[in-house]
C-alpha positions in Angstrom: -25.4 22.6 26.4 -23.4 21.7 23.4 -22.5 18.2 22.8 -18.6 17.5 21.6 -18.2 15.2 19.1 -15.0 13.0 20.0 -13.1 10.7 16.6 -10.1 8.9 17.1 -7.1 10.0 15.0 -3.8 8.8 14.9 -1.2 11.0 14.6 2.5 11.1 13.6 4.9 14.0 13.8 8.7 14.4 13.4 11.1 16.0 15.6 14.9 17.0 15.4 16.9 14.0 16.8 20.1 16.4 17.9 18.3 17.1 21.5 16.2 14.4 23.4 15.0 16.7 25.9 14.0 19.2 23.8 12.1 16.3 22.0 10.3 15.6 25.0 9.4 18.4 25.9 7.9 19.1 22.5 5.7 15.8 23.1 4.3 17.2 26.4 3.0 20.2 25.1 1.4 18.4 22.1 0.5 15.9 24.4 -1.2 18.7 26.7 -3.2 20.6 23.6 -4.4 17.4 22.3 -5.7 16.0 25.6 -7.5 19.5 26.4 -11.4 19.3 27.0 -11.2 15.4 28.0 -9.1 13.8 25.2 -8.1 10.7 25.9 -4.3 9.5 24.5 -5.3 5.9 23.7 -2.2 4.5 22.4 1.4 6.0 21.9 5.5 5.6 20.7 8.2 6.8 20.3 11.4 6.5 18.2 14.5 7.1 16.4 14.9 6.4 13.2 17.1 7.6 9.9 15.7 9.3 6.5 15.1 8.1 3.5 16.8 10.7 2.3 17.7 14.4 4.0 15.2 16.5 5.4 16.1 20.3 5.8 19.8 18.8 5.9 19.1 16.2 8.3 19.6 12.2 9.0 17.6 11.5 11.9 14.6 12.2 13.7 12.8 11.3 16.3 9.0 9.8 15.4 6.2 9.9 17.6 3.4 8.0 17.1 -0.2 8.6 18.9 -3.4 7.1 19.0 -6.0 9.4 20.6 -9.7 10.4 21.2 -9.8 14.0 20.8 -12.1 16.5 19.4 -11.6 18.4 16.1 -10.7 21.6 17.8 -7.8 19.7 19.6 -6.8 18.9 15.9 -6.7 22.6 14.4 -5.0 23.6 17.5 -2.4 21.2 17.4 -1.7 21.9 13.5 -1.5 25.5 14.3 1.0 25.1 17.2 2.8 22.5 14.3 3.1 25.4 11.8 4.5 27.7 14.0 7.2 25.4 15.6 8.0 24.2 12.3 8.8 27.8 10.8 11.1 27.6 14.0 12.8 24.4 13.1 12.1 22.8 16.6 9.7 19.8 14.5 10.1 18.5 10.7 6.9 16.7 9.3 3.3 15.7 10.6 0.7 13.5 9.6 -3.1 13.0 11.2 -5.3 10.3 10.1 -8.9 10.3 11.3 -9.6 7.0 12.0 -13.5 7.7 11.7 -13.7 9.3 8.4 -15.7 7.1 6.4 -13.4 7.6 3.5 -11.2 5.0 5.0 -13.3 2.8 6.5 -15.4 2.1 3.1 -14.0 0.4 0.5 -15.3 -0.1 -2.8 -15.4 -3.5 -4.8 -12.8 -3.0 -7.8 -14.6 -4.2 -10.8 -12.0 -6.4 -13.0 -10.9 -4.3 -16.6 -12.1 -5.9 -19.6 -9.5 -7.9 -21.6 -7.7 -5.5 -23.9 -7.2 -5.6 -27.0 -4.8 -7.0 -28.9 -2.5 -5.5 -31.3 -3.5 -5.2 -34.4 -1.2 -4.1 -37.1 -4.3 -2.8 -39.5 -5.7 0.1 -37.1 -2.1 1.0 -35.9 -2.1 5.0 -36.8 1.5 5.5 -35.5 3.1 7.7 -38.5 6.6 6.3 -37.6 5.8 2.7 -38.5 6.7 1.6 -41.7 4.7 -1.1 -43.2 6.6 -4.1 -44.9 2.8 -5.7 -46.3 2.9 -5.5 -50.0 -1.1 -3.4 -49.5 1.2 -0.8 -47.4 4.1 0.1 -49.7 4.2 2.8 -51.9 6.7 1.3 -54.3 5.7 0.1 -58.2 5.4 -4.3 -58.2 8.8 -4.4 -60.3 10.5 -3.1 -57.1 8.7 -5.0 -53.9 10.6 -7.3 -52.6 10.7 -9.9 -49.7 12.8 -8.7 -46.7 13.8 -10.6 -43.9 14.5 -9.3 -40.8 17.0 -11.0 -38.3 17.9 -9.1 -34.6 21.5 -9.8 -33.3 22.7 -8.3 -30.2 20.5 -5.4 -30.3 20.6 -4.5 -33.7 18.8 -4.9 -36.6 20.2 -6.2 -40.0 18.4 -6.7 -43.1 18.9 -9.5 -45.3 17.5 -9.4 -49.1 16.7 -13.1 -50.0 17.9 -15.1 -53.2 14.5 -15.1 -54.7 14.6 -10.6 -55.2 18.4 -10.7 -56.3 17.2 -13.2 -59.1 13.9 -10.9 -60.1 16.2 -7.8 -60.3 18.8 -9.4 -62.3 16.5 -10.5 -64.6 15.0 -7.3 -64.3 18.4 -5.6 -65.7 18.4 -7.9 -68.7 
């Protein structure tokens, strides 16, 4: 005799809000493939709720929410049935957790990142920086000169200091 292996999943599926019977009568034939071969429905709701935003040009829907022991055949049933009364547009969205996949259940200790590092002007390789360091410009001594660089509202304005006006004057002479 073959043994059946039984997980617990927890499932969640969307249904059209405009008709509550319909709704319901959706559930019950889920309810009926799920519980097939001596599944057990462990835990369930039910309710109404509004979108984030529209599905298939929709508001509302109504959210069912069930925790069962069932078998994985139960499972592949129940998504196949899903598929086809989705292409229908009797149901909107589904999701199935199992609860016993140890994917979920382990967790692995996050191992802190090592300090980065700071920035350092020296190894930056960024093509569109431009260098103000006297070691970085490509202009002759007689022109390099000391800018200062003042932000106001956003903007940058450069100001040429007293000291550069007086070496190109002299400069001139």
């Amino acid at each position: 005799m073959v043994e059946t292996k039984f997980n617990n999943y927890e499932i969640m599926y969307i249904v059209d809000d405009q008709n509550p019977e319909k709704a319901n009568s959706v559930k019950k034939e889920f309810l009926e493939i799920l519980t097939k071969n001596d599944g057990k429905l462990v835990e369930e709701k039910d309710f109404v709720q509004q979108f984030a935003y529209k599905i298939n040009h929709k508001d509302k829907g109504h959210y069912f929410v069930l925790k069962l022991k069932t078998t994985a055949q139960n499972i592949a049933d129940f998504s196949r049935i899903f598929s086809i009364k989705q292409k229908q547009g009797e149901v909107i969205r589904k999701l199935i957790i199992n609860l016993d996949d140890e994917k979920i259940n382990t967790f692995k200790v996050r191992k802190e990142n090592p300090k980065k590092p700071e920035f350092n002007r020296e190894h930056n390789h960024d093509s569109r920086v431009r260098f103000l360091d006297s070691n970085r410009t490509t202009r002759p001594e007689s022109e390099k000169a000391k800018i200062t660089i003042t932000k106001s509202n956003k903007t940058e304005d450069t100001k040429v200091t007293s000291e550069t006006k007086k070496s190109k004057t002299s400069e001139a002479k």
